[in-house]
C-alpha positions as CSV (number, residue, x, y, z in Angstrom):
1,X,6.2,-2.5,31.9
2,X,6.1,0.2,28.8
3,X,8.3,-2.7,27.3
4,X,5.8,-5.6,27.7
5,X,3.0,-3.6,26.8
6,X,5.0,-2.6,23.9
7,X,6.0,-6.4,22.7
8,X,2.4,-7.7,23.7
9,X,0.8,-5.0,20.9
10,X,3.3,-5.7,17.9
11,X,2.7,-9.3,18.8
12,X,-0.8,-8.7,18.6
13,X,-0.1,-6.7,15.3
14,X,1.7,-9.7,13.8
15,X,-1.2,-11.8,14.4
16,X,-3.3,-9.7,12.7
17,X,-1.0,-8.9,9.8
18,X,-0.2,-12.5,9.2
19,X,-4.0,-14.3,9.8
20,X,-6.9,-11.7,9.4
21,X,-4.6,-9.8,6.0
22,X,-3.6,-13.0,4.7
23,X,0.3,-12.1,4.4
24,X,1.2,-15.3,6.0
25,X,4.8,-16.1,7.2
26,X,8.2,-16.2,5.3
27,X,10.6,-13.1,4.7
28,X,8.5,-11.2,2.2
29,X,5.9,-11.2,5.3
30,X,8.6,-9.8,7.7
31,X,9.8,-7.3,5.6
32,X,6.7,-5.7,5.3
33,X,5.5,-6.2,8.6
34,X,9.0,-4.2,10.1
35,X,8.5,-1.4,7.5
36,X,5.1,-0.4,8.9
37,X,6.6,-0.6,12.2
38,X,8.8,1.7,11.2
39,X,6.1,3.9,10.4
40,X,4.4,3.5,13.2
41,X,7.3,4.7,14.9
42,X,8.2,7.7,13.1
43,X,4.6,8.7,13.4
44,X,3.7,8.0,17.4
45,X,2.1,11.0,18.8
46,X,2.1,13.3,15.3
47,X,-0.2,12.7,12.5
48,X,-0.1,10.1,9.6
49,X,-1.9,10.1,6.4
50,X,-2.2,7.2,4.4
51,X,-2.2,8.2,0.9
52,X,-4.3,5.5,-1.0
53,X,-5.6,4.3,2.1
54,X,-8.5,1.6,0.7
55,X,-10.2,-0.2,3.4
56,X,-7.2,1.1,6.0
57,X,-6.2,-2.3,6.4
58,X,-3.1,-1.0,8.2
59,X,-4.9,1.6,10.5
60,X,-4.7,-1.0,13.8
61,X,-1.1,0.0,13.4
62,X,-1.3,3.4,14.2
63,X,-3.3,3.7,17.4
64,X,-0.8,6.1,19.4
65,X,-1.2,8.8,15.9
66,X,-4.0,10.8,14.4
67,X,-3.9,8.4,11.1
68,X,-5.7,9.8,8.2
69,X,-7.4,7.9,5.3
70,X,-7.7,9.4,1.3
71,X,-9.1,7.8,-1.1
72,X,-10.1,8.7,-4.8
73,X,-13.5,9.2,-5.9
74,X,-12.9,6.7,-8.9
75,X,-10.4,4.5,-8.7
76,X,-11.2,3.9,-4.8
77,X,-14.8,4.6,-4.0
78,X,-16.5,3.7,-7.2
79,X,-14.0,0.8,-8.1
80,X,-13.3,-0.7,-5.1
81,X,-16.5,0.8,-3.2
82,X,-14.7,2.0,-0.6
83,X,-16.8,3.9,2.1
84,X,-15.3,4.9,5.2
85,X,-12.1,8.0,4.4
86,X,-11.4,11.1,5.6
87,X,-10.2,12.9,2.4
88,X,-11.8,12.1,-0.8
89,X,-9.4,13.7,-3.5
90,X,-7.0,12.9,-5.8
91,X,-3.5,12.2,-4.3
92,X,-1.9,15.4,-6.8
93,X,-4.3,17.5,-4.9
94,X,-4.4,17.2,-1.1
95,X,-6.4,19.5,0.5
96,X,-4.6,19.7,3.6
97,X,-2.1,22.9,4.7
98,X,1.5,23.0,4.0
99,X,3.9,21.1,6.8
100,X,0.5,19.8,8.0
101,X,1.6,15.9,8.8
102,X,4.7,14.3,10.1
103,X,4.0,10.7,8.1
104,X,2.9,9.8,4.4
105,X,2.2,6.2,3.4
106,X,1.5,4.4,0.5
107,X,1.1,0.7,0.6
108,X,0.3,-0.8,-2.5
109,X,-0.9,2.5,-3.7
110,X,1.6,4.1,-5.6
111,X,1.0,1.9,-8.6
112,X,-2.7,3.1,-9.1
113,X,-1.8,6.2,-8.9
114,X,-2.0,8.2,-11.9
115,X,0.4,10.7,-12.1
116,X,2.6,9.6,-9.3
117,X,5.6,12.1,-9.4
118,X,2.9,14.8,-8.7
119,X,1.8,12.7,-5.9
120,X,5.5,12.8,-4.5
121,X,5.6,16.7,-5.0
122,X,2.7,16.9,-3.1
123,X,3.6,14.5,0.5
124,X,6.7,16.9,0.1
125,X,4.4,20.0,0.1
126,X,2.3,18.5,3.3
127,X,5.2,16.6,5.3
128,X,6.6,19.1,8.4
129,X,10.4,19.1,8.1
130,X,12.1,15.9,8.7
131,X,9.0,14.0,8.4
132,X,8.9,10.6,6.5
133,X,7.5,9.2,3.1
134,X,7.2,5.5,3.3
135,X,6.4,4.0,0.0
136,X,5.7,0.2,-0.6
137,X,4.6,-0.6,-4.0
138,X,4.4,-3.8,-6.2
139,X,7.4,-4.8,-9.2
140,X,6.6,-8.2,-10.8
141,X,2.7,-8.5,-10.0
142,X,0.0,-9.0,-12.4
143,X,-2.2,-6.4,-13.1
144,X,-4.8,-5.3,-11.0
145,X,-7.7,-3.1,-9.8
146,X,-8.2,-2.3,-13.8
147,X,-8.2,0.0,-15.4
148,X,-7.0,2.0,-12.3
149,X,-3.5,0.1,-12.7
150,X,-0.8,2.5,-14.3
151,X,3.0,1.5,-13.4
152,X,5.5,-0.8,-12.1
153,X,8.5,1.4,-11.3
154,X,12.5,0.1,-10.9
155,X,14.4,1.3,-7.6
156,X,15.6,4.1,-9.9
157,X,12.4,5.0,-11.3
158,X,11.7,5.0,-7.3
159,X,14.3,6.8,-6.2
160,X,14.2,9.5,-9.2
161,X,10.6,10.4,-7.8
162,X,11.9,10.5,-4.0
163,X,15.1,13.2,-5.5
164,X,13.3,15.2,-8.1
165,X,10.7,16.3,-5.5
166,X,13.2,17.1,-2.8
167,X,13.7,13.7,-0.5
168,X,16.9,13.2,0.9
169,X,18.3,10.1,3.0
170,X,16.2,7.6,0.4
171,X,16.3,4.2,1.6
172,X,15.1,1.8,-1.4
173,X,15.1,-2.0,-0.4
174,X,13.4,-5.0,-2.0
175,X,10.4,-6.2,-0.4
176,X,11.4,-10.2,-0.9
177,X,13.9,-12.3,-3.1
178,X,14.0,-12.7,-7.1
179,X,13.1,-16.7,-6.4
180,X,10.2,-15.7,-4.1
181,X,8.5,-13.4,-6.9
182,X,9.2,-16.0,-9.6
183,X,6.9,-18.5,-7.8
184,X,4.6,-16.4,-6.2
185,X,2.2,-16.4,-9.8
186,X,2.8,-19.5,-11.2
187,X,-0.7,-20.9,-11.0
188,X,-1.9,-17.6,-11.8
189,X,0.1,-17.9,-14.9
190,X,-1.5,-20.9,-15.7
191,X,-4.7,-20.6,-14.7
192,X,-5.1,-17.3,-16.6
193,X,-3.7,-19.1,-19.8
194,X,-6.4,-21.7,-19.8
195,X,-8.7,-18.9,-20.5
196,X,-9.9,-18.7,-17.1
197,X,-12.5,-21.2,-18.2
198,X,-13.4,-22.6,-15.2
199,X,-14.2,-19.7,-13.2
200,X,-16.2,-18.3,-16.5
201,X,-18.3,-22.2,-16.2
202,X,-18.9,-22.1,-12.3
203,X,-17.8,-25.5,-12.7
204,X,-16.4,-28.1,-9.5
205,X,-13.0,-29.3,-10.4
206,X,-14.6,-32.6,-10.7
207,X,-16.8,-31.6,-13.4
208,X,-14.0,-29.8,-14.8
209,X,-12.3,-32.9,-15.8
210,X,-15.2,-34.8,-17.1
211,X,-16.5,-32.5,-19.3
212,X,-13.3,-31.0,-20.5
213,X,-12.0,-33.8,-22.8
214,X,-10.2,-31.5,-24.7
215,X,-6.0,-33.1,-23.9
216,X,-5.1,-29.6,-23.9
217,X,-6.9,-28.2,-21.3
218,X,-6.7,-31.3,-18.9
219,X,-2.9,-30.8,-19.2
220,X,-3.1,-27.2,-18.0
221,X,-5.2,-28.2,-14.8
222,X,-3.1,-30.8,-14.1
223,X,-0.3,-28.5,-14.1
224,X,-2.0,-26.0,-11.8
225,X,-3.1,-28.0,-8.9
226,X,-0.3,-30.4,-8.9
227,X,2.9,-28.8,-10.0
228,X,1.8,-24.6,-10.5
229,X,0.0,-24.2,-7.1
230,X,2.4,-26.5,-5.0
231,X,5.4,-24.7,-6.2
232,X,3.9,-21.3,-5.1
233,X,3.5,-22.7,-1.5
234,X,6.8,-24.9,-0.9
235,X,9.4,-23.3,-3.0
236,X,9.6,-19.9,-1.4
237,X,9.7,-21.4,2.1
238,X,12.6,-24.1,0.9
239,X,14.5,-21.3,-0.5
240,X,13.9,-18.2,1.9
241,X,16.0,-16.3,2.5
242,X,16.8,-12.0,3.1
243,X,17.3,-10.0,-0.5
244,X,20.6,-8.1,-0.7
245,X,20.9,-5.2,-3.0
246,X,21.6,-7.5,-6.0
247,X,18.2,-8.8,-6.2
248,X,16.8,-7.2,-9.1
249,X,13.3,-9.3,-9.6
250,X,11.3,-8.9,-6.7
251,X,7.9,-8.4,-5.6
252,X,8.2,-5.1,-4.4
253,X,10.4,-2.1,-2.9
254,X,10.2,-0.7,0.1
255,X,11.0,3.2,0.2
256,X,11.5,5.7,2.8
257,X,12.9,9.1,2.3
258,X,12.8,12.3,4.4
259,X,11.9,16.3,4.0
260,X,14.6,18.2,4.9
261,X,14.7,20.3,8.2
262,X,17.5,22.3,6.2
263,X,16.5,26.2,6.1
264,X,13.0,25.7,7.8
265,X,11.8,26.6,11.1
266,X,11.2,24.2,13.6
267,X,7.7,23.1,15.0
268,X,6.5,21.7,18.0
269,X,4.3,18.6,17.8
270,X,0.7,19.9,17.4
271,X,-1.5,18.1,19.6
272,X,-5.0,17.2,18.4
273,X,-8.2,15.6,19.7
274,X,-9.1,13.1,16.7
275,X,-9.4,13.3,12.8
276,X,-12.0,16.1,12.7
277,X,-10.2,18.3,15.1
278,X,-6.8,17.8,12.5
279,X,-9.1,18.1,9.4
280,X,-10.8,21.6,10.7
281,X,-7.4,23.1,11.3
282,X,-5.4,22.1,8.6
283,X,-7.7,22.2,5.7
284,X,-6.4,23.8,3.1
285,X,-8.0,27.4,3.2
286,X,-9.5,28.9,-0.3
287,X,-9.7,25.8,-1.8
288,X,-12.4,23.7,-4.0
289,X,-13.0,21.5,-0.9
290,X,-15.2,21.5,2.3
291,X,-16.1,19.6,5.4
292,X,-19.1,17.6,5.6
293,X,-20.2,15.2,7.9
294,X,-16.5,15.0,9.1
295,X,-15.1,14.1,6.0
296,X,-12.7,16.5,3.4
297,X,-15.1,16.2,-0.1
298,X,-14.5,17.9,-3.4
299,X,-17.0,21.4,-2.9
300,X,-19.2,20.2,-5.8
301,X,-19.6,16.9,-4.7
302,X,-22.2,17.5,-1.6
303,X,-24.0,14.7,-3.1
304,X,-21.8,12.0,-2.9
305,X,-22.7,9.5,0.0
306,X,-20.2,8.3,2.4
């Protein structure tokens, strides 16, 4: 029965994941979809935080852990006007306890992130031993969130953050094929070379056309709905196929690495209620943050509303 149950909720997850997130079908979609099963594995019954956590889009998948959401003051609640976290901070500051959590994730996070080999010195300060550091974060995509958008790392730019800080059994995979992330901005690509004209007109595509007389810029929309746009849907599925390690273009890694168990003492899992039970033990004593109204906040920033 624990079996059925178990298939009915990831196929319940996969509905969600592919309709009501928009990541469709196709490898890129399964790739993704796996790694935060993975996560939701390694973090059933522990405590997960999700670093960069935006509008927790990937909560649903962590029902069976105590999954906890930080954001940035800037770059996520003023840019992106997030309002629901647990921990408002930046992610090179954490307020939570040393060997606090079992899980740290970061889904299309990492890039945003300002200093980011700080960030990875810090999930190894707050990860228990053996726990996990899944990272998933863009290659070749356009530039977004401005001006909150920082890098684009290689697997060894990756994998030198994962070593430096202390990681051990790295896994680096990419997240789809070169062919797939060649395609995937194609009418972008176009689109943002016309200037970006007709967003900036509020214009139909119909009116597009007869007011635009200019050859130029006919040519481009021409190329965006009939070869830019249908290339972007029908390619990748007529080519899909699983990346081996040669692919070297894709549209993103997927990394996983581990804290060592190596010298430390061992912990039993920590049972705890909910999110404020976990943030009133393990917030991090003598710091510059407080609790209020449930939620970790920087100590001088009482007047920020949630």
């Amino acid at each position: 029965m624990k079996n059925i149950d178990h298939t009915s909720e990831v196929l319940k997850l996969k509905v969600y994941f592919e309709n009501q997130l928009g990541w469709g079908g196709g490898v890129n979609s399964d790739i993704v979809f796996n790694f935060l099963l993975d996560a939701q594995s390694a973090s059933r019954g522990g405590v997960i935080l999700d670093a960069g956590a935006g509008h927790q889009r990937y909560k649903p998948f962590f029902s069976e852990s105590i999954y906890i959401a930080q954001e940035h003051p800037e770059a996520g609640v003023k840019n992106k006007s997030i309002s629901k976290y647990d921990i408002l901070s930046d992610v090179k500051n954490i307020p939570l306890e040393n060997e606090s959590v079992n899980c740290v994730l970061s889904t299309s996070s990492l890039e945003h992130f300002e200093y980011p080999e700080e960030f990875f010195y810090e999930a190894y300060r707050i990860l228990k031993p053996s726990g996990t550091l899944f990272i998933h974060v863009p290659f070749m995509y356009p530039e977004h969130e401005t001006p909150y958008d920082f890098q684009r790392p290689t697997r060894y730019g990756l994998h030198r953050w994962f070593s430096h800080s202390g990681f051990s059994d790295i896994i680096i995979k990419p997240a789809s094929t070169s062919i797939y992330a060649s395609t995937c901005f194609i009418g972008d690509a176009i689109i943002e070379d016309l200037g970006g004209l007709r967003k900036r007109l509020n214009i139909s595509l119909y009116d597009g056309l007869r007011f635009l007389v200019n050859k130029s810029y006919l040519r481009k929309y021409f190329l965006y709905y009939f070869i830019g746009k249908p290339i972007e849907k029908i390619l990748p599925l007529l080519v899909s196929q699983t990346p081996d390690e040669f692919t070297r273009s894709p549209v993103g890694w997927i990394g996983i690495a581990k804290k060592s168990n190596s010298g430390q003492k061992q912990y039993q899992n920590e049972q705890f209620v909910n999110n404020l039970d976990f943030l009133e033990k393990k917030i991090l004593k003598n710091s510059n943050f407080v609790i209020r109204d449930g939620i970790i906040v920087p100590r001088q920033s009482h007047e920020i509303k949630t």
